[in-house]
FIPA-842692 format. One record per residue (C-alpha): residue in one letter; chain; y, z, x. Coordinates in nm, 2 decimals. Layout:
<atom aa="a" ch="A" north="Y" up="Z" east="X"/>
...
***
This chain:
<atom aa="x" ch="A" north="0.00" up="0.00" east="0.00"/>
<atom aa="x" ch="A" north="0.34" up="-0.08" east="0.18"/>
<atom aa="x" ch="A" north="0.65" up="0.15" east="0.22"/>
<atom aa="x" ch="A" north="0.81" up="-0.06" east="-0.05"/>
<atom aa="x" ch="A" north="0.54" up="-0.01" east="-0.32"/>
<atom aa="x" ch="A" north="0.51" up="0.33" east="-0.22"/>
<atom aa="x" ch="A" north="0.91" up="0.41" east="-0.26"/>
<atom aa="x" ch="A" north="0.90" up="0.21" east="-0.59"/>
<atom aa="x" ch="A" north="0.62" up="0.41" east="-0.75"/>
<atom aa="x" ch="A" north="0.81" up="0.77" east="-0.63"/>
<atom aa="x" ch="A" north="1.15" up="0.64" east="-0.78"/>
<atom aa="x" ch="A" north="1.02" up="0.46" east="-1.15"/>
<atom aa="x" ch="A" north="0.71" up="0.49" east="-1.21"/>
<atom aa="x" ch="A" north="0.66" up="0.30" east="-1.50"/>
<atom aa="x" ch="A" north="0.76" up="-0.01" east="-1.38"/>
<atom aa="x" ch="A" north="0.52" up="0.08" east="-1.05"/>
<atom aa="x" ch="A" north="0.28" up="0.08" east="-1.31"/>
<atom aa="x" ch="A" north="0.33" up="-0.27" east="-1.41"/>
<atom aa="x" ch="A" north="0.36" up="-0.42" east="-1.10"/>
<atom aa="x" ch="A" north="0.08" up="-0.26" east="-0.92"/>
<atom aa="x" ch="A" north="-0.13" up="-0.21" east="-1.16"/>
<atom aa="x" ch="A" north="-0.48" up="-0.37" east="-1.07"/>
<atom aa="x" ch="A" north="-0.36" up="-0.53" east="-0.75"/>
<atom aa="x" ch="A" north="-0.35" up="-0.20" east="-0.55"/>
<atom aa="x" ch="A" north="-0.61" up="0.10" east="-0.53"/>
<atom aa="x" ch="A" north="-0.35" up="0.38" east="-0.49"/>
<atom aa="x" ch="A" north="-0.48" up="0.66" east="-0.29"/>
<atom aa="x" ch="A" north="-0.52" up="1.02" east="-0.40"/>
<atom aa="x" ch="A" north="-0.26" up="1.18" east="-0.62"/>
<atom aa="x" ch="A" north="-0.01" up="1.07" east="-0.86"/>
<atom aa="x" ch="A" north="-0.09" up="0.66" east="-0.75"/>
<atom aa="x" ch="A" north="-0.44" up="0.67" east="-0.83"/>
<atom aa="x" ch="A" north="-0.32" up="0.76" east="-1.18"/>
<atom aa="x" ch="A" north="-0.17" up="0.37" east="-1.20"/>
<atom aa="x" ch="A" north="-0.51" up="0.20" east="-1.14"/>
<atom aa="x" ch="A" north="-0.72" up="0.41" east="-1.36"/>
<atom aa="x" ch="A" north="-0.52" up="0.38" east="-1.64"/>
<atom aa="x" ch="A" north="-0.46" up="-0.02" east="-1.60"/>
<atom aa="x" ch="A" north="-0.85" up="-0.06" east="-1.57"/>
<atom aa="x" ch="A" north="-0.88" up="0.18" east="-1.85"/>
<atom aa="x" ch="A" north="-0.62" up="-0.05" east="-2.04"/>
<atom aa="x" ch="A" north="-0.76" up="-0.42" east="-1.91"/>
<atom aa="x" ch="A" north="-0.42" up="-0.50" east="-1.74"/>
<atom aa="x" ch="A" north="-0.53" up="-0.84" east="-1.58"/>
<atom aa="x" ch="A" north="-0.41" up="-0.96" east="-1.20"/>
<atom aa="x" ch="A" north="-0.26" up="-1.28" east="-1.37"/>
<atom aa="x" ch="A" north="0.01" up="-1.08" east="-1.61"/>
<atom aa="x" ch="A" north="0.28" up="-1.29" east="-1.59"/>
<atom aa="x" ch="A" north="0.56" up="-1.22" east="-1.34"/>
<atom aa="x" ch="A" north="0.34" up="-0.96" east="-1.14"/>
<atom aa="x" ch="A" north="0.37" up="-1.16" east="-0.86"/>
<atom aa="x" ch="A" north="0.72" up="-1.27" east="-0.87"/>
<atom aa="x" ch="A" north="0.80" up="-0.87" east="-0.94"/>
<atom aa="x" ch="A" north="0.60" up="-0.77" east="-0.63"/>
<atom aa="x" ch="A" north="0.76" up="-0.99" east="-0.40"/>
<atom aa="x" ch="A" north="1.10" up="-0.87" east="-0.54"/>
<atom aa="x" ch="A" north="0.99" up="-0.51" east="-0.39"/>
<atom aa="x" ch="A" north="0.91" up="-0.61" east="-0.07"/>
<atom aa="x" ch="A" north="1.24" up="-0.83" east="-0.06"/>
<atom aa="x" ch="A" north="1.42" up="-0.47" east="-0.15"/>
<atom aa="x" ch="A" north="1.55" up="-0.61" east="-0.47"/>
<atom aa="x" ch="A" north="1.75" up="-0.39" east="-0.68"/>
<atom aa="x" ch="A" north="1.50" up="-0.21" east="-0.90"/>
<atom aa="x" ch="A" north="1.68" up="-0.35" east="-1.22"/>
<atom aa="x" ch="A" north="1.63" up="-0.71" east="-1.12"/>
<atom aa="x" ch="A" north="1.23" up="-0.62" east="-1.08"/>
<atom aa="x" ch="A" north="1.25" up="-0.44" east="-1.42"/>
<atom aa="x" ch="A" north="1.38" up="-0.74" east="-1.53"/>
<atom aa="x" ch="A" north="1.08" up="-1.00" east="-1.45"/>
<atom aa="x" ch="A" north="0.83" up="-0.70" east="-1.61"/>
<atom aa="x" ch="A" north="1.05" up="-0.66" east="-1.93"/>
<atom aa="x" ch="A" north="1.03" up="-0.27" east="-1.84"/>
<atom aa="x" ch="A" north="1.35" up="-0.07" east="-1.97"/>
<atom aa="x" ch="A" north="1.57" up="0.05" east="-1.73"/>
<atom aa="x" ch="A" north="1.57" up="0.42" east="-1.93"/>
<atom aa="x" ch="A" north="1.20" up="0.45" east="-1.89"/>
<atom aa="x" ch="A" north="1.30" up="0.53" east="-1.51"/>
<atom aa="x" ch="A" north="1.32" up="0.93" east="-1.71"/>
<atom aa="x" ch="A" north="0.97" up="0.93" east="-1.71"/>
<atom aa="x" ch="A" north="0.82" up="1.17" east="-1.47"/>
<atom aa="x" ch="A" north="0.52" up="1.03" east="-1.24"/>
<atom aa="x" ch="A" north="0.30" up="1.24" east="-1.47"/>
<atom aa="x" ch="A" north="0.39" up="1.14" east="-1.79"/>
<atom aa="x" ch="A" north="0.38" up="0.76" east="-1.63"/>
<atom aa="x" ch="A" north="0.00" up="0.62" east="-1.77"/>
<atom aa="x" ch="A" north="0.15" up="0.74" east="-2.11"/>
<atom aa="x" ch="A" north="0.45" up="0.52" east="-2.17"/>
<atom aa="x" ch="A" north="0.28" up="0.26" east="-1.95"/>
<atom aa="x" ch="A" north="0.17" up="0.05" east="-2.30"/>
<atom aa="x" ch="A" north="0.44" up="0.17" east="-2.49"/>
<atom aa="x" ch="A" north="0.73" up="-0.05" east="-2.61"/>
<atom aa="x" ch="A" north="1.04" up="0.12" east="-2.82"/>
<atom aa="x" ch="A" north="1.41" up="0.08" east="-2.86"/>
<atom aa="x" ch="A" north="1.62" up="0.25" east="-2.57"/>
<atom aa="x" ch="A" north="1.77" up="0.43" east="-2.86"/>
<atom aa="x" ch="A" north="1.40" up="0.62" east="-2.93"/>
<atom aa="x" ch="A" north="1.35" up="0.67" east="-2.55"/>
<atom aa="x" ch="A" north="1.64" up="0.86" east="-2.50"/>
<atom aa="x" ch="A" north="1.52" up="1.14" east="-2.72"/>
<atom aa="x" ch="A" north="1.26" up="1.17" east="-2.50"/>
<atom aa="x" ch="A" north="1.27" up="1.51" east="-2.34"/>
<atom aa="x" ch="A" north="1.30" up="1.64" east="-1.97"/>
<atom aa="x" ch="A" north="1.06" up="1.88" east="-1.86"/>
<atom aa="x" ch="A" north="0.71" up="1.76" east="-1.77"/>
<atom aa="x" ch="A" north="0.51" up="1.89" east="-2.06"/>
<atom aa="x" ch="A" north="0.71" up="1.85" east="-2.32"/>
<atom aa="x" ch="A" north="0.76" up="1.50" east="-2.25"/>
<atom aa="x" ch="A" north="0.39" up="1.42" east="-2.24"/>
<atom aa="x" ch="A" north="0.36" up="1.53" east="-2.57"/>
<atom aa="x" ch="A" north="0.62" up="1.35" east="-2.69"/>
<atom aa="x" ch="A" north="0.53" up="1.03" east="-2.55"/>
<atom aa="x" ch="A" north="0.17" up="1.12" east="-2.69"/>
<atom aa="x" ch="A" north="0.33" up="1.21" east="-3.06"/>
<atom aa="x" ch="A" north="0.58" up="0.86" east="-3.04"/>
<atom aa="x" ch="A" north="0.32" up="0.64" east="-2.94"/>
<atom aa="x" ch="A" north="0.02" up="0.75" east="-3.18"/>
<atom aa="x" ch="A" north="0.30" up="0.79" east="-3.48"/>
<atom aa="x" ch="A" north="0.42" up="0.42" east="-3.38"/>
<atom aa="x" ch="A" north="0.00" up="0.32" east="-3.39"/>
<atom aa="x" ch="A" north="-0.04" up="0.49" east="-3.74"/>
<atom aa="x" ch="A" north="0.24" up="0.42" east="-3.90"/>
<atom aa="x" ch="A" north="0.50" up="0.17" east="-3.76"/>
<atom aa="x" ch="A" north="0.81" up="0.17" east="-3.57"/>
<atom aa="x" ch="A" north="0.99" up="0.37" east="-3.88"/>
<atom aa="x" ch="A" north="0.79" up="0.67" east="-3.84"/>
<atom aa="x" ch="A" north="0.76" up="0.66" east="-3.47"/>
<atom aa="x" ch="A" north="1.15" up="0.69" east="-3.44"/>
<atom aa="x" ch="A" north="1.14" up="0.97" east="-3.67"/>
<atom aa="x" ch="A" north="0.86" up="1.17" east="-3.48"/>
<atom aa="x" ch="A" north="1.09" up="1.12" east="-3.16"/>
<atom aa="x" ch="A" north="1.32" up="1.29" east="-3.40"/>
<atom aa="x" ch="A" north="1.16" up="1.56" east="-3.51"/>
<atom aa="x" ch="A" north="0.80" up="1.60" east="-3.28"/>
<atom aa="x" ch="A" north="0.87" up="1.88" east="-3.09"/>
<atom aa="x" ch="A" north="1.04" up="2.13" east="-3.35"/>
<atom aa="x" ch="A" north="0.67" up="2.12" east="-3.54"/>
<atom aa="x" ch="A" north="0.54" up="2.45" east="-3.54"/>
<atom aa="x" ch="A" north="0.27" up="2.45" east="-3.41"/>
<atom aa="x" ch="A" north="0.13" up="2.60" east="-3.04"/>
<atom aa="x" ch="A" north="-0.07" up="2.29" east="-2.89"/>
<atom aa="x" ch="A" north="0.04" up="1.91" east="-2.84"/>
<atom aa="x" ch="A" north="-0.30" up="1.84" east="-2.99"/>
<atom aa="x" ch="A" north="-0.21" up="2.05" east="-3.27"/>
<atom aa="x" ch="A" north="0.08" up="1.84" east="-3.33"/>
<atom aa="x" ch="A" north="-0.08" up="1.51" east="-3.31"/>
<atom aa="x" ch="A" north="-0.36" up="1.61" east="-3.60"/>
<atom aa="x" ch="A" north="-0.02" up="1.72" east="-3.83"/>
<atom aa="x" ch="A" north="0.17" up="1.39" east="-3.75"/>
<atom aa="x" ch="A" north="-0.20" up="1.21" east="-3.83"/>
<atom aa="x" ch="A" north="-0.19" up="1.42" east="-4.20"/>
<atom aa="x" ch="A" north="0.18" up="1.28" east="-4.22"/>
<atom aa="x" ch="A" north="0.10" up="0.90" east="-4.14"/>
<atom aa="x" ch="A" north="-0.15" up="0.88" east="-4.42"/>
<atom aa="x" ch="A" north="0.15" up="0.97" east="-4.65"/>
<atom aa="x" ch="A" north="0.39" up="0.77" east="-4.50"/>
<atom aa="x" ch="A" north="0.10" up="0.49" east="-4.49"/>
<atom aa="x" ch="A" north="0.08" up="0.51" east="-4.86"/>
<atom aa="x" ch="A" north="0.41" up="0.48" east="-4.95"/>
<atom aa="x" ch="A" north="0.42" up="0.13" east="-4.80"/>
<atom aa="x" ch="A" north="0.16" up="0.07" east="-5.05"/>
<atom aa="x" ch="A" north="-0.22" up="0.16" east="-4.86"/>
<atom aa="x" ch="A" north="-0.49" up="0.39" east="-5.00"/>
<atom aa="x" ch="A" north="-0.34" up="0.68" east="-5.25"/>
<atom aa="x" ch="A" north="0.01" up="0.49" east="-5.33"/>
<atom aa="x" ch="A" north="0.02" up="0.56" east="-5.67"/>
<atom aa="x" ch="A" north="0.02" up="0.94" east="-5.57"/>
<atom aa="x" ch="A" north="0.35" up="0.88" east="-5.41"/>
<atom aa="x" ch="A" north="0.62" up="1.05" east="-5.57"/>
<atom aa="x" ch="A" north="0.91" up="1.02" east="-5.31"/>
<atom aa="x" ch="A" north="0.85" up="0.72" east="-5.04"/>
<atom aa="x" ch="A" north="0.92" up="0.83" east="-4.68"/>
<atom aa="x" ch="A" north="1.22" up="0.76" east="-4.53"/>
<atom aa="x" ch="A" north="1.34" up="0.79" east="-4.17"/>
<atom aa="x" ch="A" north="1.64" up="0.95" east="-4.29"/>
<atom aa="x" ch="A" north="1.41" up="1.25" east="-4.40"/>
<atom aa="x" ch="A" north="1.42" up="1.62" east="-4.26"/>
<atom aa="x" ch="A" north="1.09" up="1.77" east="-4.13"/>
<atom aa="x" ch="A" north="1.05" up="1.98" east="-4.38"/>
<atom aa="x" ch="A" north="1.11" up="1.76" east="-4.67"/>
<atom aa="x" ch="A" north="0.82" up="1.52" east="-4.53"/>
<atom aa="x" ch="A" north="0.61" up="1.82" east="-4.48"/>
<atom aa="x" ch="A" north="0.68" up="1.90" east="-4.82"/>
<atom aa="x" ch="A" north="0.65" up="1.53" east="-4.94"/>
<atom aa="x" ch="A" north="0.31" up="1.46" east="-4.75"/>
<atom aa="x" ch="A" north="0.12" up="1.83" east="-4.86"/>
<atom aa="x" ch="A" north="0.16" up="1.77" east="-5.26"/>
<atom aa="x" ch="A" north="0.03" up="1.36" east="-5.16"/>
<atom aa="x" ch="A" north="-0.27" up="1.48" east="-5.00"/>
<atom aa="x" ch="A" north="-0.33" up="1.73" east="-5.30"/>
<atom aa="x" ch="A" north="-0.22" up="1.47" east="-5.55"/>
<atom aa="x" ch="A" north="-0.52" up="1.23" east="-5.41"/>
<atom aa="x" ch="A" north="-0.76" up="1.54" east="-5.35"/>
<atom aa="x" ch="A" north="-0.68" up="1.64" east="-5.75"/>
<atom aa="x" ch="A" north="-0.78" up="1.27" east="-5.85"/>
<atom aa="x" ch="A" north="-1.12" up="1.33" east="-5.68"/>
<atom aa="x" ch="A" north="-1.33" up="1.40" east="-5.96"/>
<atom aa="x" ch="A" north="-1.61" up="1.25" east="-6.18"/>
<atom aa="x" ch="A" north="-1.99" up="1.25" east="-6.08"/>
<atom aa="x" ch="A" north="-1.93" up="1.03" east="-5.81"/>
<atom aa="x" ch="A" north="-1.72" up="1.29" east="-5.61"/>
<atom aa="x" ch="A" north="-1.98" up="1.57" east="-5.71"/>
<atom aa="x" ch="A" north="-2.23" up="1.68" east="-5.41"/>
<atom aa="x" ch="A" north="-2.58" up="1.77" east="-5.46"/>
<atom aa="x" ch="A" north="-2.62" up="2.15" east="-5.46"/>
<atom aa="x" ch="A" north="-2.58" up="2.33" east="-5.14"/>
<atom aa="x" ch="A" north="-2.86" up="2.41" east="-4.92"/>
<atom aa="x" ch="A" north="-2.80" up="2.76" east="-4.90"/>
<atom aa="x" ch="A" north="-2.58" up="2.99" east="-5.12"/>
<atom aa="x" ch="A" north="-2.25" up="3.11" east="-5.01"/>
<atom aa="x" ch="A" north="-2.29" up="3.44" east="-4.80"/>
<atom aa="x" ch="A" north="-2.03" up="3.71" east="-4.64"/>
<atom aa="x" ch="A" north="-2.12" up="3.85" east="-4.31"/>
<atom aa="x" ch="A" north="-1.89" up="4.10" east="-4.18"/>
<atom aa="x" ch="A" north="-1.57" up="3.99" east="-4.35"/>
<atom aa="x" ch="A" north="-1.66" up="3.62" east="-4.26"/>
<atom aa="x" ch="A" north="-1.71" up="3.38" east="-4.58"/>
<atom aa="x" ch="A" north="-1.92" up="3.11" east="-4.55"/>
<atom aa="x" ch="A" north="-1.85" up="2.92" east="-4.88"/>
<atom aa="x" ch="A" north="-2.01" up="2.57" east="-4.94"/>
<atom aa="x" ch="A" north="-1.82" up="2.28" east="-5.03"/>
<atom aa="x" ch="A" north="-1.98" up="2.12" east="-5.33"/>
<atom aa="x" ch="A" north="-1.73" up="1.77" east="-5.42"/>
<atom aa="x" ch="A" north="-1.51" up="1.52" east="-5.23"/>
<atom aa="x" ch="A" north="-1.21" up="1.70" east="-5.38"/>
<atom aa="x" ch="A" north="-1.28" up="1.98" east="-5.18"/>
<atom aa="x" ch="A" north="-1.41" up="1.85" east="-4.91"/>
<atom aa="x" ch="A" north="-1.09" up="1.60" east="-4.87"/>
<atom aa="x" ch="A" north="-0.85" up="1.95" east="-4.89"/>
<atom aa="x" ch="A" north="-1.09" up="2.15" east="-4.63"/>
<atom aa="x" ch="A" north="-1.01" up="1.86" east="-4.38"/>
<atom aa="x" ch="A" north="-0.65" up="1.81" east="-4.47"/>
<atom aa="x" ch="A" north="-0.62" up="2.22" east="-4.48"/>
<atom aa="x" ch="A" north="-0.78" up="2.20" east="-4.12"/>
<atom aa="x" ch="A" north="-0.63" up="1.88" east="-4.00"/>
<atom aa="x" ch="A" north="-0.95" up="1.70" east="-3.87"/>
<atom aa="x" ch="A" north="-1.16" up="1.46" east="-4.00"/>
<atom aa="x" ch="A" north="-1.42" up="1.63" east="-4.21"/>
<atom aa="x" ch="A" north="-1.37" up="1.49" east="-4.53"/>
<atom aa="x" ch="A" north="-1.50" up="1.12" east="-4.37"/>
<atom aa="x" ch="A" north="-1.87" up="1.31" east="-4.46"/>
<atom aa="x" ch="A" north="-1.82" up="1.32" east="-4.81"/>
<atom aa="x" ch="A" north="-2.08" up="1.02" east="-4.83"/>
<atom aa="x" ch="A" north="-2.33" up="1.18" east="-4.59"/>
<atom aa="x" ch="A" north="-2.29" up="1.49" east="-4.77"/>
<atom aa="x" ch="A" north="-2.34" up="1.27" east="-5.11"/>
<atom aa="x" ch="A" north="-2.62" up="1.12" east="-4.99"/>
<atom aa="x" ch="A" north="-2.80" up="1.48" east="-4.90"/>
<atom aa="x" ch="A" north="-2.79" up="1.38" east="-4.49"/>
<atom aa="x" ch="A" north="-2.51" up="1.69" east="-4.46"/>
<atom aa="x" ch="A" north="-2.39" up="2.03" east="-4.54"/>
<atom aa="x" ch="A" north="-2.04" up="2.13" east="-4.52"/>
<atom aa="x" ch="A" north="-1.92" up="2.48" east="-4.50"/>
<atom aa="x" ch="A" north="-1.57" up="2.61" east="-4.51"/>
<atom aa="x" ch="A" north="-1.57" up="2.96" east="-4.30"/>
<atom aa="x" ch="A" north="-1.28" up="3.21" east="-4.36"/>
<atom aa="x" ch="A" north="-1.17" up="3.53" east="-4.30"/>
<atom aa="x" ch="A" north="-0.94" up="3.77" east="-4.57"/>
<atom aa="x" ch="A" north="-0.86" up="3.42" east="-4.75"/>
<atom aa="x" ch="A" north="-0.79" up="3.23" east="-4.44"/>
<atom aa="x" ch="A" north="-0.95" up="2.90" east="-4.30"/>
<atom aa="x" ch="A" north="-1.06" up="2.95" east="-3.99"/>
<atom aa="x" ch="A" north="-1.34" up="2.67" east="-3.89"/>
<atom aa="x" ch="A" north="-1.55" up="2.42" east="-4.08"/>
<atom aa="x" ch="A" north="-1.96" up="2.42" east="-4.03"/>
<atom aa="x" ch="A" north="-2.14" up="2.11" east="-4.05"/>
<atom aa="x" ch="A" north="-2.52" up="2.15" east="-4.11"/>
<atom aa="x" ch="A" north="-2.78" up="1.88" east="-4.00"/>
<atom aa="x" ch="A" north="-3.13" up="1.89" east="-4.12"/>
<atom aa="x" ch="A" north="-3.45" up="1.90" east="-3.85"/>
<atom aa="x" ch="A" north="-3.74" up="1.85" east="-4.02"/>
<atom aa="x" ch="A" north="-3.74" up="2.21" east="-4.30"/>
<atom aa="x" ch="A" north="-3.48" up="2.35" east="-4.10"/>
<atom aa="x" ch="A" north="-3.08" up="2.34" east="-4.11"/>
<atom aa="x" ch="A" north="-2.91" up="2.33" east="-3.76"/>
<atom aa="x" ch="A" north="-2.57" up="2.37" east="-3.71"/>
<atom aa="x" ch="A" north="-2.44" up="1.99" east="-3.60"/>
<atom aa="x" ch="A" north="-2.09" up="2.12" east="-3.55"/>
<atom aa="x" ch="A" north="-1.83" up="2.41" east="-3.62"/>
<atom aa="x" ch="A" north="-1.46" up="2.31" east="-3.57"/>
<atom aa="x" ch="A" north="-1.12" up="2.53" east="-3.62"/>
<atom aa="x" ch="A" north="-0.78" up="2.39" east="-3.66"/>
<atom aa="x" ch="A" north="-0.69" up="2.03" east="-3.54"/>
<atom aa="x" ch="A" north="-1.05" up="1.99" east="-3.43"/>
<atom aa="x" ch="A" north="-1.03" up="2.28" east="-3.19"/>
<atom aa="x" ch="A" north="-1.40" up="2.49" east="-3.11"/>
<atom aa="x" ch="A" north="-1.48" up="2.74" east="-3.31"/>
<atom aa="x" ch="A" north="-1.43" up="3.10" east="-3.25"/>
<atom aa="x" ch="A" north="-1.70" up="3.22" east="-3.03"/>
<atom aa="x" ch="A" north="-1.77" up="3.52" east="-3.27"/>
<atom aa="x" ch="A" north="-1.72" up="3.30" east="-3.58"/>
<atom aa="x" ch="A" north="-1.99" up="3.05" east="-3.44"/>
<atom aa="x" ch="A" north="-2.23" up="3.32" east="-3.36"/>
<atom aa="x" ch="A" north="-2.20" up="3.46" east="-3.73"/>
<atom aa="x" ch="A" north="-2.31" up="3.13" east="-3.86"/>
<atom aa="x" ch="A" north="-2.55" up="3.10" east="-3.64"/>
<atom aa="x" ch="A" north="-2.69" up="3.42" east="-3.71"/>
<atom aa="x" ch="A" north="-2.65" up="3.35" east="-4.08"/>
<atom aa="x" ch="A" north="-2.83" up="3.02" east="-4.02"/>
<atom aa="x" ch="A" north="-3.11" up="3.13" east="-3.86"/>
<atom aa="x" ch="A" north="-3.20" up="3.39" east="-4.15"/>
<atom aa="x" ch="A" north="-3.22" up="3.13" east="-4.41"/>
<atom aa="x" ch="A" north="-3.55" up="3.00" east="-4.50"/>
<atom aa="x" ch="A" north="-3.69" up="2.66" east="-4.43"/>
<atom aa="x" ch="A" north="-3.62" up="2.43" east="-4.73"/>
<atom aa="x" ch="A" north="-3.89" up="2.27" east="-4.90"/>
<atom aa="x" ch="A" north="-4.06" up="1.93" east="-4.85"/>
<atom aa="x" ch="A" north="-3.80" up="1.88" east="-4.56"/>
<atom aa="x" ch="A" north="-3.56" up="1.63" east="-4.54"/>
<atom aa="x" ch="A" north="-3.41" up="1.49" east="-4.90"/>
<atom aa="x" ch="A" north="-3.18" up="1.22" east="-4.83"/>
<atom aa="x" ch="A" north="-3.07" up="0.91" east="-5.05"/>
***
């Protein structure tokens, strides 16, 4: 790697990023960061202008002139060298970059919450997560990405996709945090209300609810519920509801003094239910103690009979 290339990947990044990218295997550190994400991304050696922009650098050519041939913005020179691979494949209006914030981890969750809101939901909602990402409440940049998720299905349906007629208010960029929060919870409820009929009823639970030490394990029995458990939880249970319809799955909703806490999912081997996965908030593991109380709960149930039943 020459001087040049070196100096321009310690002073932007970014555009090192598109440059280099899959002409260069960057040593240890920051650089190697650049090749694993292009491979990881398919950035060809043929990109138009690569060469032109890498001969530029070794010419010493004002870094504006190279950002020029790659079409990188001059503002993404902000990002830090390890928040680079995640505005890399990014494209948005200087305007929405310069909301982008300074310090090191707050920035890669922004640039996390921007991009996946601009993937979900189009360039509306992405500028209005630059907005208002970071003053969600909630402790974990994963955290925030599975509540922008819940939002972008609302947002979704109010430029007309699954659940539109739910809509009461349509988003609007213009919106405050809390009135899309608002907005997007009586959606999700409006849809998970409309679940009913015998198609949206599950066959009876495997085993009865229980309490063990102040921990309720409570079956889900229809989609409706199922679809609030995973919007109450913010993962991605409630895409079982035809497993569970079709007898292959057992869901679980595990709380404590009223709470949510986790979700259980229960697999059959054979006569015997295993647990297949327990998930708190956003995805997160479960509780150690919480998944040992299932456990324990599980492994006093008898085996049900004639094995599997599945449709």
């Amino acid at each position: 790697m020459s001087p040049r290339a070196l100096q321009l990947a310690e002073a932007f990044p970014v555009l090192a990023l598109s440059v280099y990218c899959m002409s260069y295997r960057y040593g240890p550190g920051r650089c190697d960061t650049f090749s694993a994400f292009a491979e990881e991304h398919g950035y060809g050696t043929c990109e138009a202008g690569r060469k032109e922009a890498s001969a530029l650098v070794e010419r010493g050519a004002r870094l504006r002139d190279v950002a020029a041939v790659r079409g990188v913005p001059m503002v993404l020179r902000r990002v830090k060298p390890g928040a680079a691979h995640l505005a890399a494949p990014w494209h948005a209006p200087e305007r929405v970059i310069s909301l982008m914030p300074d310090s090191l981890p707050r920035m890669r969750i922004w640039l996390c919450a921007v991009h996946n809101a601009h993937l979900r939901a189009g360039s509306d909602f992405a500028e209005w997560t630059a907005r208002h990402a970071l003053h969600i409440p909630l402790g974990t940049g994963n955290e925030i990405l599975w509540f922008l998720g819940d939002l972008a299905d609302w947002v979704r349906a109010s430029d007309g996709d699954y659940g539109h007629e739910y809509v009461v208010s349509p988003f609007r960029p213009t919106m405050s945090l809390r009135t899309v929060t608002k907005l997007s919870a009586e959606w999700h409820e409006a849809v998970a209300s409309n679940l009913t009929g015998p198609q949206h009823t599950f066959p009876a639970p495997w085993f009865p609810a229980a309490t063990i030490n102040g921990v309720e394990i409570i079956p889900i029995d229809n989609s409706a519920d199922l679809y609030r458990e995973g919007a109450c939880m913010h993962h991605c249970i409630g895409t079982y509801a035809e497993q569970v319809r079709r007898g292959r799955y057992c869901v679980y909703s595990i709380r404590r003094d009223g709470e949510h806490v986790a979700t259980a999912g229960l697999v059959l081997q054979g006569a015997r239910a295993e647990l297949d996965q327990l998930r708190g908030p956003c995805n997160a593991p479960g509780p150690k103690q919480i998944i040992a109380t299932v456990e324990r709960w599980l492994r006093a149930q008898a085996p049900r009979r004639g094995g599997e039943t599945m449709i």
